[in-house]
C-alpha positions as CSV (number, residue, x, y, z in Angstrom):
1,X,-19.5,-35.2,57.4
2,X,-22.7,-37.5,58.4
3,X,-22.5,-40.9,56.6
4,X,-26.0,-42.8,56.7
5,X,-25.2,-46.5,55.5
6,X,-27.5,-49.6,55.8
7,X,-27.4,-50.4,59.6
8,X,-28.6,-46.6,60.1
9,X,-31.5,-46.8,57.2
10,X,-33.3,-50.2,58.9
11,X,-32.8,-48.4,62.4
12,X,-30.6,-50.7,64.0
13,X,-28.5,-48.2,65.3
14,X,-31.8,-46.1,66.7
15,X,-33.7,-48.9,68.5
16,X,-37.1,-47.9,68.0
17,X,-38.5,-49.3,65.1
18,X,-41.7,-48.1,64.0
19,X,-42.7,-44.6,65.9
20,X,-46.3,-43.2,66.3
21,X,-47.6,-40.8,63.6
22,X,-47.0,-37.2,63.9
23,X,-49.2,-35.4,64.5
24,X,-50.2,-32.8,62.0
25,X,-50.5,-29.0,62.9
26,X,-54.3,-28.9,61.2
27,X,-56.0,-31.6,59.7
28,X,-56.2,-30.4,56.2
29,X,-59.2,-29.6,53.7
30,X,-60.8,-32.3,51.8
31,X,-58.3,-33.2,48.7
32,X,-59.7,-32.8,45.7
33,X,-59.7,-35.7,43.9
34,X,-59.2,-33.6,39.9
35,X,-61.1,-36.4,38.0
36,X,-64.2,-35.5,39.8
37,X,-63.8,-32.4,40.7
38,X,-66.4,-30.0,42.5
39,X,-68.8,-27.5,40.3
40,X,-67.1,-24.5,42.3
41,X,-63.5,-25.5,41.3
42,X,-63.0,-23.4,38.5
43,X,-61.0,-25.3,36.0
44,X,-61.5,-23.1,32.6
45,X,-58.1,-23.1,30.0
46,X,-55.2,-20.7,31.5
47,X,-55.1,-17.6,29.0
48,X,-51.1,-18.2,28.4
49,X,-49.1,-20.5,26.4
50,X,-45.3,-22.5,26.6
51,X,-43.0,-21.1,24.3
52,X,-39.0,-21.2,24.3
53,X,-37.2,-19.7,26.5
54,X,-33.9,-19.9,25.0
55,X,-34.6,-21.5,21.6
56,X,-31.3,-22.1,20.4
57,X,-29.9,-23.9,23.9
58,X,-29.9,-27.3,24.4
59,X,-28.3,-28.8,27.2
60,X,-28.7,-32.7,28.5
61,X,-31.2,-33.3,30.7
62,X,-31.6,-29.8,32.5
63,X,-32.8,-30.8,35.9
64,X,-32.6,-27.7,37.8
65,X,-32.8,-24.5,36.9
66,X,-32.3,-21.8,39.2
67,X,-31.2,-18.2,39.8
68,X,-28.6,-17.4,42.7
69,X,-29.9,-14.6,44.2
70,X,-27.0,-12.7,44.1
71,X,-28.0,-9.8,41.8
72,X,-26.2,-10.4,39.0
73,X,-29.0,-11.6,36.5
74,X,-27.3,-15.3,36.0
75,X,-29.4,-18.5,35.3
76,X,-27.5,-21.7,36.4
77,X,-28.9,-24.9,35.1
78,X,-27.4,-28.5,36.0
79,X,-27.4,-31.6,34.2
80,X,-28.0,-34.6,35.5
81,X,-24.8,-35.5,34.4
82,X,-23.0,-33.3,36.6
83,X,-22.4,-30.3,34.5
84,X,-23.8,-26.9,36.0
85,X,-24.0,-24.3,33.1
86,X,-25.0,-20.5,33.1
87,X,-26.2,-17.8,31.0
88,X,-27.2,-14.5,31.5
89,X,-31.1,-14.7,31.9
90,X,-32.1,-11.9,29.4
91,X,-29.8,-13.4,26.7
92,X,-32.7,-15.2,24.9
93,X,-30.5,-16.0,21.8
94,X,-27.5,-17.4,23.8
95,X,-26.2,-20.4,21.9
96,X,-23.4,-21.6,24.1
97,X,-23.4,-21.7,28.1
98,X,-20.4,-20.9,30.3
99,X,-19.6,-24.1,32.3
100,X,-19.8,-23.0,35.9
101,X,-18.4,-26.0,37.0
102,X,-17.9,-29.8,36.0
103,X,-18.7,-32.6,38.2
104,X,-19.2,-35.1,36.2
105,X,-15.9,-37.2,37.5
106,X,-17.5,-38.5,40.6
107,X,-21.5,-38.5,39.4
108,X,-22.9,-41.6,38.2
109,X,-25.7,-41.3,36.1
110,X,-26.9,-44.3,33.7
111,X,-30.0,-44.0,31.6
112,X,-31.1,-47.7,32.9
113,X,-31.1,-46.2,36.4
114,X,-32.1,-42.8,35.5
115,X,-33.4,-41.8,39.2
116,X,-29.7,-41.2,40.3
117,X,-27.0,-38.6,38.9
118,X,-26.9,-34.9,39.6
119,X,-30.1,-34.4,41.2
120,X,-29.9,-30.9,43.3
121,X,-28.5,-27.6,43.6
122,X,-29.0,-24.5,46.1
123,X,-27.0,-21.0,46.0
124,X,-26.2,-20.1,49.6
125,X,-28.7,-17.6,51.0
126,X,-25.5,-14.9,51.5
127,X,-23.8,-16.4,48.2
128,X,-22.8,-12.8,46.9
129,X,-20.9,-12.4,50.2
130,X,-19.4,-16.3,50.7
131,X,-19.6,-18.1,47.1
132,X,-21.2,-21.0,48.4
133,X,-23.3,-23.6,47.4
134,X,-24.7,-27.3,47.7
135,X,-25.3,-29.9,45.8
136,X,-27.4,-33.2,45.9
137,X,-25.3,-35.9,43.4
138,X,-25.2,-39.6,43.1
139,X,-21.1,-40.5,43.6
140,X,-19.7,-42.9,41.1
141,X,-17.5,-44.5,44.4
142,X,-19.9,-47.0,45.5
143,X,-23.0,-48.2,44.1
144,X,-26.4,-46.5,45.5
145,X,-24.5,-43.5,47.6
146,X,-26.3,-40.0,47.5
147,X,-24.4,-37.1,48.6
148,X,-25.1,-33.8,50.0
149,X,-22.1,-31.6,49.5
150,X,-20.8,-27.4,49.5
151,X,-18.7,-25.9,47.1
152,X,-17.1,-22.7,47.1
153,X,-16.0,-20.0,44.2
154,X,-13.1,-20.3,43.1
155,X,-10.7,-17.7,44.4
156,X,-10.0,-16.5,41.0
157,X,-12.3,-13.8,40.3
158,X,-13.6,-16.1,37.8
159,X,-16.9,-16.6,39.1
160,X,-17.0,-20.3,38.6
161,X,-17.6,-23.0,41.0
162,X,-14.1,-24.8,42.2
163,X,-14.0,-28.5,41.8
164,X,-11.7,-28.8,44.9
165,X,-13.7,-27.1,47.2
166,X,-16.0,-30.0,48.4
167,X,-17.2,-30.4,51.7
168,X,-19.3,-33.1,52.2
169,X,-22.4,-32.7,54.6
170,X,-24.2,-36.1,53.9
171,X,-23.4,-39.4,52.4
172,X,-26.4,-41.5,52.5
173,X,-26.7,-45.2,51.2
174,X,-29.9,-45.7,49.2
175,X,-31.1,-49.2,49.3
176,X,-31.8,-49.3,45.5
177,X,-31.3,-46.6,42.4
178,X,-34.8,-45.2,42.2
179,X,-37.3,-42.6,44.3
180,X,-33.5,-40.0,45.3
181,X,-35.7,-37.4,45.5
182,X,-33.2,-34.9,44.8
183,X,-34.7,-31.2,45.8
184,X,-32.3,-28.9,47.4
185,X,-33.8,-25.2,48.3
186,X,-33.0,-22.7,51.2
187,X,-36.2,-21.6,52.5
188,X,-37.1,-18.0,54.5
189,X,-35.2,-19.1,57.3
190,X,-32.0,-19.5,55.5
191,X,-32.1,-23.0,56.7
192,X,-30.8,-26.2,53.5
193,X,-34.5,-28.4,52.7
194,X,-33.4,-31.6,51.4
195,X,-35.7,-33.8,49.7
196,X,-35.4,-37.7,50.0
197,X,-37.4,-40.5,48.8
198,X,-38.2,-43.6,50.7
199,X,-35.3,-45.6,49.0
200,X,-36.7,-47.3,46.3
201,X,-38.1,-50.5,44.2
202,X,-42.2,-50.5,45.4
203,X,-44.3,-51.1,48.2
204,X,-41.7,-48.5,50.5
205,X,-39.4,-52.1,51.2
206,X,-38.0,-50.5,54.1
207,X,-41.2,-49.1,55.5
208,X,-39.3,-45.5,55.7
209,X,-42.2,-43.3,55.8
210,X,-43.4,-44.2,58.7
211,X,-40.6,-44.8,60.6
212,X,-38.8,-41.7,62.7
213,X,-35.8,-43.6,63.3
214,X,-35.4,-43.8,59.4
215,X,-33.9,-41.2,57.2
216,X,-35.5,-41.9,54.1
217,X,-39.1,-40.5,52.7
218,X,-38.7,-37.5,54.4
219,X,-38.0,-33.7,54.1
220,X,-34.2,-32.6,56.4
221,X,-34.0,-29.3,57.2
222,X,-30.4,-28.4,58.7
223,X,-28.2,-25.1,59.9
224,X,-25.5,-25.2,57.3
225,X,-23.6,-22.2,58.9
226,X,-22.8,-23.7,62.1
227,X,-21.4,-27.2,63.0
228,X,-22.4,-29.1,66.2
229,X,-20.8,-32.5,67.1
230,X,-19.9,-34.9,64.5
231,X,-22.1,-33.2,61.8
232,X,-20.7,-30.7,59.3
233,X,-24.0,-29.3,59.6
234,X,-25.9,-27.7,62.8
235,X,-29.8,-29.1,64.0
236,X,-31.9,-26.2,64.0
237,X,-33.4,-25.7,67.6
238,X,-37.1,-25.7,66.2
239,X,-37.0,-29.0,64.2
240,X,-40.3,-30.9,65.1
241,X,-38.2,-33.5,66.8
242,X,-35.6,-32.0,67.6
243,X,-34.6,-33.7,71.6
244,X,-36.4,-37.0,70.7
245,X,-35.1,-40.4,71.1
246,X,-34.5,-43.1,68.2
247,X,-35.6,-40.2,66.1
248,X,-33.9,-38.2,63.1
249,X,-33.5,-34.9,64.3
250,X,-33.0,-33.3,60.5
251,X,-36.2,-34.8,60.1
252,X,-38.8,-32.0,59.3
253,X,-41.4,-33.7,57.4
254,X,-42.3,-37.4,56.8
255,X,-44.5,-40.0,55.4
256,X,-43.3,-38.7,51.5
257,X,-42.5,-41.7,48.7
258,X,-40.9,-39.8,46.4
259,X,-40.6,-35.8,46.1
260,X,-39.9,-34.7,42.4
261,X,-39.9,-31.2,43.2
262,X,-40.1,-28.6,46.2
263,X,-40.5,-25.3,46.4
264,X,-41.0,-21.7,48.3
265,X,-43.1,-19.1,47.5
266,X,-41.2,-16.1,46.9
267,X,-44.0,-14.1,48.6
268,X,-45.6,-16.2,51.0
269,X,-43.1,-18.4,52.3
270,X,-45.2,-21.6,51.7
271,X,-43.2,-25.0,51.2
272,X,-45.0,-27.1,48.1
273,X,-43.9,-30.6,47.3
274,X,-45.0,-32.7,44.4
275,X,-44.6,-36.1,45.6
276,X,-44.7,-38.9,43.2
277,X,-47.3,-41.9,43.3
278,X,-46.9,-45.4,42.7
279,X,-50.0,-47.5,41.5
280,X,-52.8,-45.3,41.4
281,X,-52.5,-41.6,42.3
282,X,-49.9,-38.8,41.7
283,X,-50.8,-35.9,44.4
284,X,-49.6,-32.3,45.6
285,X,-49.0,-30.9,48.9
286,X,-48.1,-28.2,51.1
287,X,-45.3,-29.0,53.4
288,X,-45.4,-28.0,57.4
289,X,-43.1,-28.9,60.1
290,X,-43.8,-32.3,61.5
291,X,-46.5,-33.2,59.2
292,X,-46.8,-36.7,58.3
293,X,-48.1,-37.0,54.8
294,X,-49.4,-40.9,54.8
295,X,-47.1,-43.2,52.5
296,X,-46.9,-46.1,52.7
297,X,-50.2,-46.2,54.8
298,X,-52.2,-44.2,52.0
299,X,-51.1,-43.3,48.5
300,X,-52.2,-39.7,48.2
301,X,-55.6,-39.6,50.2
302,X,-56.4,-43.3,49.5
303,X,-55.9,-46.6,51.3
304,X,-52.6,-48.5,50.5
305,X,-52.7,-52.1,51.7
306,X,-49.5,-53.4,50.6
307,X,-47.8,-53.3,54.1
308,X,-50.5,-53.6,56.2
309,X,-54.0,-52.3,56.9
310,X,-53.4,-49.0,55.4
311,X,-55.3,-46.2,57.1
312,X,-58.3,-43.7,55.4
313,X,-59.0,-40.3,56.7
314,X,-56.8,-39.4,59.6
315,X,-55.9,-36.6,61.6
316,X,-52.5,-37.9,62.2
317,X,-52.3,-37.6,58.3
318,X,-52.1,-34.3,56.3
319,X,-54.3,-34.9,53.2
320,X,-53.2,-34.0,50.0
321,X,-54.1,-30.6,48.3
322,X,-55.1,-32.4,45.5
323,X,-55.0,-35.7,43.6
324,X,-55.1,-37.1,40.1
325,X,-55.6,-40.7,38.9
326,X,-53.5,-42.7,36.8
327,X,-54.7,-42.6,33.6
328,X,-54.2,-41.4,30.3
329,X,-56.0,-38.1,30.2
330,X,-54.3,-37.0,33.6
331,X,-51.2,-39.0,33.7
332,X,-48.9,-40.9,35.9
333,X,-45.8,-38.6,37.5
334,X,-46.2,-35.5,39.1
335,X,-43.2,-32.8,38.3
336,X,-43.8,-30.4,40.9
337,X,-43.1,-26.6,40.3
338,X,-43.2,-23.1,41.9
339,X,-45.5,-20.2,42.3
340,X,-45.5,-17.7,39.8
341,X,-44.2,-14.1,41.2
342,X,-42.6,-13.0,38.3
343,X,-44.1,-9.3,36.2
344,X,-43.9,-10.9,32.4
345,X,-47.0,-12.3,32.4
346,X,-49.2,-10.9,35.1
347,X,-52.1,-13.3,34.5
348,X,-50.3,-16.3,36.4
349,X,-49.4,-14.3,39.3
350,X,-50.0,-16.6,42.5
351,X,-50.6,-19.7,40.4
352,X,-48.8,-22.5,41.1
353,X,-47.5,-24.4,37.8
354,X,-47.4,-27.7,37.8
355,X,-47.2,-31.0,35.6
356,X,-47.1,-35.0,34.7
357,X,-43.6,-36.4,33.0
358,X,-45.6,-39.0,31.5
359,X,-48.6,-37.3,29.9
360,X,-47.0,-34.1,29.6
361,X,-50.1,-32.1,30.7
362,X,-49.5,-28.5,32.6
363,X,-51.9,-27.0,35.0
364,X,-51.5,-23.6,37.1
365,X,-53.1,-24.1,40.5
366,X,-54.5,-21.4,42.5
367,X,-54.7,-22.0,46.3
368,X,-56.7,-19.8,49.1
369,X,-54.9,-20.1,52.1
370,X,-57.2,-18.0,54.9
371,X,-59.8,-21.3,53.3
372,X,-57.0,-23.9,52.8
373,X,-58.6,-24.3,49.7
374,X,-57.8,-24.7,46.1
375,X,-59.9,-22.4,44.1
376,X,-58.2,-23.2,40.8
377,X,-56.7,-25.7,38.8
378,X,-56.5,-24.6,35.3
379,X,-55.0,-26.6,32.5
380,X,-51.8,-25.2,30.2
381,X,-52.4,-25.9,26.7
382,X,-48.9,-27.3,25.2
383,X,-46.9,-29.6,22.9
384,X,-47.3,-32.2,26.3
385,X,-43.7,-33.1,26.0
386,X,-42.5,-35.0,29.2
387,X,-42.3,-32.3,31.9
388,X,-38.8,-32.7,33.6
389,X,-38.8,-30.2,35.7
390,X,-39.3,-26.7,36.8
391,X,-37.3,-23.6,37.9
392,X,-37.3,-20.1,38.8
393,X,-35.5,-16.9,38.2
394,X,-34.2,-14.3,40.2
395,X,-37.1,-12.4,39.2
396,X,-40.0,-14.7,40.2
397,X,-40.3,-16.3,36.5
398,X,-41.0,-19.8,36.7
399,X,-39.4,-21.9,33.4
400,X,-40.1,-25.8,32.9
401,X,-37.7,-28.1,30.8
402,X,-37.9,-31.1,28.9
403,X,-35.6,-33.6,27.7
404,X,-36.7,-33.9,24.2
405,X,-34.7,-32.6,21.2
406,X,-31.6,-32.1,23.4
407,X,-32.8,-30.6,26.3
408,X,-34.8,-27.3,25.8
409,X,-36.2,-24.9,28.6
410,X,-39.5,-23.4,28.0
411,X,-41.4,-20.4,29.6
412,X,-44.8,-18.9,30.0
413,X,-46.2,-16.1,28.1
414,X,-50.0,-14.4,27.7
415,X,-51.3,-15.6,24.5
416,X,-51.1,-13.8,21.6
C-alpha cells in the first residue's frame, strides 16, 4: 500500500517544486464558449426525454452507477454512504436491492462536508474470472484520508462483495474535505484511472495543478495486476512521466481542479472528464496522456489571476472542448457523463450526455473527432432536478441520478 500524507502533497519529499508545463500532444480546437456559441453549432432541442428508470427504487445518494461487465445483466449502484446495492437491470419494477456489500463502518460521509464519503467504484476488467474490484472511499480513521482499495467475492458462491477482503492500494491525505474527485474506471488498456482533485478550499491552496511533484489535481493511471517495489500497484511503462525526477509517475494527466466525472467511450476509447469550475466557468474535456489542462493558471479557457499571472491561450495547455458561464440559465457545476452506445434509443447514439448539479439543465454533446470539433450541443428538456451523477450499463445505456425524493435513477427515452 502507497500512503501519500502531507510532507508528500507540498513536495517536500520530491524536491522540485513547481515543474514546467507539459506539453500537450495537439493544441486543441478553439473551446466553445456555449453562451455565445457559433451559427454552425447546432444546438436544436434533443428529440428524447428523462423518464424513470426504476420508479419504485430509491436509494441515498446513488453516486455511481455501473454495470460489471461480467455478463450477467447486474446494475451495481453505491451510495455515498458506503452501501453498494444491485439489481438486475431489466427489472424495472424492482422495489428492494440486494446489498452487494456494506462499507459503511469505515466511510465517513457528513452532509456538512458532502465532497467526501464513498466516492468510486470499478469492476475488474477480468471480474467474471477473479471477483475483483476497487473502490475510492473517504475512511472514518483520520480526518481528510481518501482511499483507493480492492475487494474480492466472497468465496461463498454468494456473489457478494466480502467485507474482509480489502487491500489497500492508496491512502492519500487530502488537505481539506472538498474537490475528492472520486472517478474510478478501467479504461481499453485494462489499466485503474483515478480521478483526484486539487485538495480543496479555493484558489488550488497548494498550487497542485501545476506541480509534477504533487499528487493532487490530476488523473493516475496504474497496473493493478502486478506489484513493483513498495506499491501494491505496478507503473505502467508508457505513463507520460514515467523515469522522471521529482515527478509522480501515476501521474497521467494534470492541471484538473476538480473532476466530477470520467468516462470511456465504449466504442472509441476516448477518455472524457467533466471537471468542475470555481468562480466563473464549468468546462468539459477530453483527456490524453500528459496533457496539462490549465488550473489554477486558467479556469477553463480563461485567465485565473489568483496565484499569479495566470496564462491565456497556450500550447502547453489543452483547451477545453467547451465552456459554460456561471449563471442562472446555464448553471454552476458540471456532472460529467458518458457517450451513449446503448440500442433503446437510437437517436442519442454517439452523444455525449451531460449536465449542471446546480441548474439541473441536461445537454447531449456530439463531438467530430477527424475535426476535433463539437458539432453539437443539444439541450435535454427535464424536471432540472440536481444532476448527481451519471452511469452506464453493460449494454451501452447511459442512466443519470438525482438525490431528490430519496434517491431516484432516471433514463433516456425517444419522445413519445
Amino acid at each position: 500500500m502507497r500512503s501519500i500524507f502531507p510532507a508528500l502533497l507540498v513536495g517536500s519529499a520530491l524536491a522540485g517544486g513547481m515543474l514546467p508545463l507539459a506539453p500537450a500532444a495537439e493544441p486543441g480546437s478553439p473551446t466553445i464558449n456555449l453562451a455565445e456559441p457559433p451559427a454552425s453549432l447546432n444546438t436544436s432541442p434533443m428529440p428524447v426525454e428523462v423518464v424513470l428508470a426504476y420508479p419504485n427504487l430509491r436509494i441515498d445518494r446513488p453516486v455511481v452507477v455501473t454495470g460489471a461487465a461480467d455478463g450477467s445483466g447486474r446494475l451495481f449502484i453505491a451510495s455515498q454512504q458506503g452501501q453498494i446495492y444491485v439489481i438486475d437491470e431489466s427489472d424495472t419494477q424492482v422495489e428492494e436491492p440486494e446489498l452487494f456489500i456494506d462499507l459503511s463502518d469505515r466511510v465517513s460521509y457528513k452532509d456538512r462536508e458532502n465532497e467526501e464519503g464513498f466516492l468510486g467504484l470499478a469492476f475488474h476488467p477480468k471480474f467474471a474470472e477473479n471477483g475483483q474490484f476497487y473502490v475510492y472511499y473517504t475512511t472514518n480513521e483520520r480526518p481528510h484520508v481518501s482511499i483507493i482499495s480492492q475487494f474480492k467475492l466472497r468465496g461463498d458462491g454468494s456473489g457478494q462483495g466480502d467485507p474482509k477482503s480489502e487491500k489497500k492500494l492508496l491512502e492519500i491525505q487530502q488537505p481539506f474535505w472538498n474537490h475528492n474527485g472520486g472517478t474510478l474506471v478501467f479504461g481499453p488498456d485494462n489499466y485503474l484511472y483515478i480521478g483526484l482533485g486539487d485538495g480543496g478550499k479555493a484558489n488550488d491552496p497548494l498550487l497542485a495543478g501545476q506541480d509534477l511533484s504533487k499528487l493532487l489535481g490530476s488523473i493516475l493511471r496504474i497496473d493493478v495486476d502486478r506489484t513493483e517495489g513498495d506499491r501494491a500497484y505496478a507503473i505502467p511503462a508508457d505513463n507520460p512521466f514515467a523515469g522522471r525526477e521529482n515527478v509522480w509517475p501515476e501521474i497521467y494527466a494534470s492541471g484538473l481542479r476538480n473532476v466530477w466525472r470520467m468516462s470511456f467511450d465504449p466504442k472509441t476509447g476516448t477518455l472524457w472528464a467533466a471537471d468542475v469550475g470555481q468562480n466563473l466557468w464549468e468546462e468539459v474535456n477530453i483527456i490524453v496522456p500528459g496533457g496539462n489542462y490549465g488550473w489554477s493558471l486558467r479556469e477553463a479557457g480563461h485567465r485565473f489571476t489568483v496565484n499569479g499571472e495566470g496564462a491565456g491561450p497556450s500550447e502547453a495547455l489543452i483547451d477545453p472542448l467547451i465552456e459554460y458561464p456561471h449563471t442562472e440559465e446555464w448553471g454552476k457545476s458540471v456532472t460529467g457523463g458518458a457517450v451513449y452506445r446503448g440500442k433503446a434509443t437510437p437517436e442519442l447514439d454517439g452523444y455525449y450526455l451531460y449536465g449542471d448539479y446546480v441548474s439541473g439543465r441536461l445537454w447531449a454533446l456530439k463531438y467530430d473527432a477527424e475535426q476535433n470539433q463539437v458539432t453539437e450541443n443539444r439541450p435535454i428538456a427535464w424536471s432540472q432536478l440536481p444532476v448527481f451523477t451519471f452511469g452506464q450499463t453493460d449494454s451501452g445505456e447511459v442512466l443519470m441520478t438525482t438525490m431528490t425524493s430519496g434517491g431516484r435513477i432516471y433514463k433516456f427515452v425517444a419522445k413519445q
